[in-house]
N, C-alpha and C positions, 0 to 999 in steps of 0.2 A: 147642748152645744151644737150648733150648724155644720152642716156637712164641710162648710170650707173653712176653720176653723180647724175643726178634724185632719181634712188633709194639707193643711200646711205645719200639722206635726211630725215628729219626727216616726219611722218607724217603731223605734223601741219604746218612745210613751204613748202613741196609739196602741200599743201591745199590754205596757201596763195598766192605762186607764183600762183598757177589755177585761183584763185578767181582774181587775179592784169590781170594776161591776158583776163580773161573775161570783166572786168570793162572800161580797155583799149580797148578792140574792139567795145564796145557799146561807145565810143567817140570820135572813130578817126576820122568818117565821120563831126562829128559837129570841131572838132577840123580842118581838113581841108577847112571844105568850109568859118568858120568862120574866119579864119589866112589868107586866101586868100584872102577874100572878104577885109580885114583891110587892109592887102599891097597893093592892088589895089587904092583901093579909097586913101589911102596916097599916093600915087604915082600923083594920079592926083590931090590931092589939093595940094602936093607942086610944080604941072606945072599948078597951075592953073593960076599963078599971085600971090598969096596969100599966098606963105609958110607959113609966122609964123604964121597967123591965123589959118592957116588948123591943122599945131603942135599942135596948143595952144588948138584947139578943138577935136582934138583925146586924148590927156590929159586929157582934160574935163571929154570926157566919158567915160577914163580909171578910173576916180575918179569917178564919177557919178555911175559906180559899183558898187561901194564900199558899196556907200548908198542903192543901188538896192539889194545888195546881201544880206545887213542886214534884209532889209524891207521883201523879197518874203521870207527869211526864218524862221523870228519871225510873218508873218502874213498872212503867205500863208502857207509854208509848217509846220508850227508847230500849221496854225490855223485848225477849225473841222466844218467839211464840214456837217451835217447831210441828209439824204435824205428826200425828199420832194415834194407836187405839186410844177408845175411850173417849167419851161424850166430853169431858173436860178438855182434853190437847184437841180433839178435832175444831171446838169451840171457842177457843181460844187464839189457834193457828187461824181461824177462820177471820175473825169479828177484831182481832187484838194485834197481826203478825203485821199486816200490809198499813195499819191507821198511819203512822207516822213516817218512814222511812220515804215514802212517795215524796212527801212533806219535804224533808232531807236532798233530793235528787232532782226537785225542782220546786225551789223554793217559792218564787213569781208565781207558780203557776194555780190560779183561783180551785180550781179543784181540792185543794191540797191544804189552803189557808185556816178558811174555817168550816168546822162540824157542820152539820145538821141537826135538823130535830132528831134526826130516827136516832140518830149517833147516843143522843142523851136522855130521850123522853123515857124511855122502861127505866132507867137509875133513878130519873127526876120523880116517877109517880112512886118508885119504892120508899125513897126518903120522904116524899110527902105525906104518903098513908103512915107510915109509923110517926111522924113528926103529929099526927093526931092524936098520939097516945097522950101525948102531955097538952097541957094547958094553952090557948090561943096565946098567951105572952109569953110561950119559952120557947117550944118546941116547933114548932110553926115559922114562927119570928127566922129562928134559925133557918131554918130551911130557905126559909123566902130570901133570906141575906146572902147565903150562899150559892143559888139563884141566880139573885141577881148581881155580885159578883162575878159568877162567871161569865153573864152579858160582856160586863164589864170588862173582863182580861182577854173574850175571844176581842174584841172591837180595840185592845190594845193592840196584841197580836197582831191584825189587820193591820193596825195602821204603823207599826215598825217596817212592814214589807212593802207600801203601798205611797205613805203619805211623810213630810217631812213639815211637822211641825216648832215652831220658833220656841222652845221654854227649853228650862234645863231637864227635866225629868223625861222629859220624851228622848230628848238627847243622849242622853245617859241608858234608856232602857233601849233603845235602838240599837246603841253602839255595844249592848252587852248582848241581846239574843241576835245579834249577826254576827258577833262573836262564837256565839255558841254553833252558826250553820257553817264558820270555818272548818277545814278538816283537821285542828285543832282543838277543836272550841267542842266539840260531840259527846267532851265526856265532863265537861264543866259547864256552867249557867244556865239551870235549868231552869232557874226563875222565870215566868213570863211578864209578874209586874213588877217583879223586885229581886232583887240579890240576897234578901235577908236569911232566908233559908237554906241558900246556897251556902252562905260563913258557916250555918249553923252544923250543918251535914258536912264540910269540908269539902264545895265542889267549886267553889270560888276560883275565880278566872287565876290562874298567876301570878303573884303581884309587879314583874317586869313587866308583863303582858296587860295589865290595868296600867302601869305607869305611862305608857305607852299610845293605848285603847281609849283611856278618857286624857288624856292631852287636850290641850286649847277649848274643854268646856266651860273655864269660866271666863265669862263673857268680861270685858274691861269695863272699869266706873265709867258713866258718863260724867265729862265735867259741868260742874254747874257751870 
C-alpha cells in the first residue's frame, strides 16, 4: 500500500493495520512449519495403505482441538500461576502466569494476538515423537490434525480482532469472543472456534446476553 494511501487513513486504522502486521509475522513461522508438517504426514498416510483411516484420524485431531483449545484457554491461559518454592510454581509462574492476561489488557495489541513458535514447538515435538509409537495412519495423522488445526484457530483468533469478514460464522464467532474480552464476558466463552464446548462445560454466554449478542445476524432473503 503507498505511502499516501497510508496517510490519508485515519489514525486508529493505521494503528490497526500495524498492530495486524505485527501479529501476522510473529505466526508465520508456526503457521508454515505446522501446514507443512500436516500435508506431509497426509500425504503419507494416504500412501500408506490406509487412506480412510489416516482421513478419519486427521479429523479426529482436527476435532480433538476443539476440545484442546477450550481446555488450555479456560485452565491454562485464564488460570493463575503464583510464584513459588519449587521447580514446578517457579515454572509455571514463569512461562504460564503473564501468556494471557496481557492478551486481556490489550487486546489490538499484535504482541499479545498470536503465539510463536517458541510458545508451542517443545509441546509440538513431544506429541509428535510419541505419536511415532503408533502406526503412520493413526497416530501421526492425529497429531498432524491437531497441528494443523491449531494454524487454523490462532488465524481465526487473528482475524476476530483484526478483520471483518461478510459470512455468518465469522459473524457469530466475532461477536462471541469479544464477548468474552467484555468485563463480563472473562468467565464465559471460551471457545475460540466454537461455542460447542462452552454448553457442554456450562460456560455459555447467558442466554439474555446471546439474545441480545447475536441480534440482527440473520441476514434478510433477497427477493427474487
Amino acid at each position: 500500500m503507498s505511502s499516501v494511501v497510508l496517510n490519508s487513513l485515519p489514525a486508529a486504522e493505521m494503528r490497526r493495520r500495524q498492530e495486524a502486521r505485527k501479529a501476522r509475522k510473529r505466526f508465520y513461522p508456526s503457521t508454515a512449519l505446522y501446514t507443512a508438517y500436516g500435508a506431509i504426514m497426509l500425504v503419507l498416510g494416504l500412501t500408506s495403505g490406509r487412506p480412510l483411516t489416516a482421513v478419519a484420524y486427521f479429523v479426529a485431531g482436527m476435532a480433538l482441538w476443539t476440545l484442546l483449545e477450550y481446555v488450555v484457554h479456560r485452565f491454562v491461559l485464564h488460570g493463575r500461576f503464583p510464584d513459588g518454592e519449587g521447580v514446578y510454581r517457579r515454572f509455571t509462574h514463569k512461562y504460564f502466569d503473564p501468556l494471557h492476561w496481557e492478551h486481556h489488557k490489550r487486546p489490538w495489541d499484535g504482541n499479545h494476538v498470536n503465539g510463536t513458535l517458541k510458545d508451542t514447538l517443545h509441546f509440538s515435538i513431544v506429541f509428535v515423537a510419541v505419536s511415532f509409537l503408533f502406526p503412520i495412519a493413526t497416530g501421526p495423522q492425529l497429531v498432524a490434525g491437531l497441528l494443523f488445526a491449531y494454524v487454523c484457530e490462532e488465524w481465526v483468533h487473528h482475524s476476530v480482532h483484526f478483520y471483518h469478514f461478510d459470512n455468518r460464522y465469522f459473524d457469530y464467532i466475532r461477536r462471541h469472543h469479544l464477548y468474552h474480552h467484555s468485563p463480563k464476558g472473562m468467565e464465559v466463552g471460551f471457545g475460540l472456534t466454537n461455542g460447542f464446548w462452552d454448553i457442554v462445560w456450562d460456560t455459555r454466554i447467558p442466554a439474555e446476553e446471546r439474545a441480545a449478542l447475536y441480534a440482527g445476524m440473520q441476514r434478510p432473503q433477497r427477493q427474487s
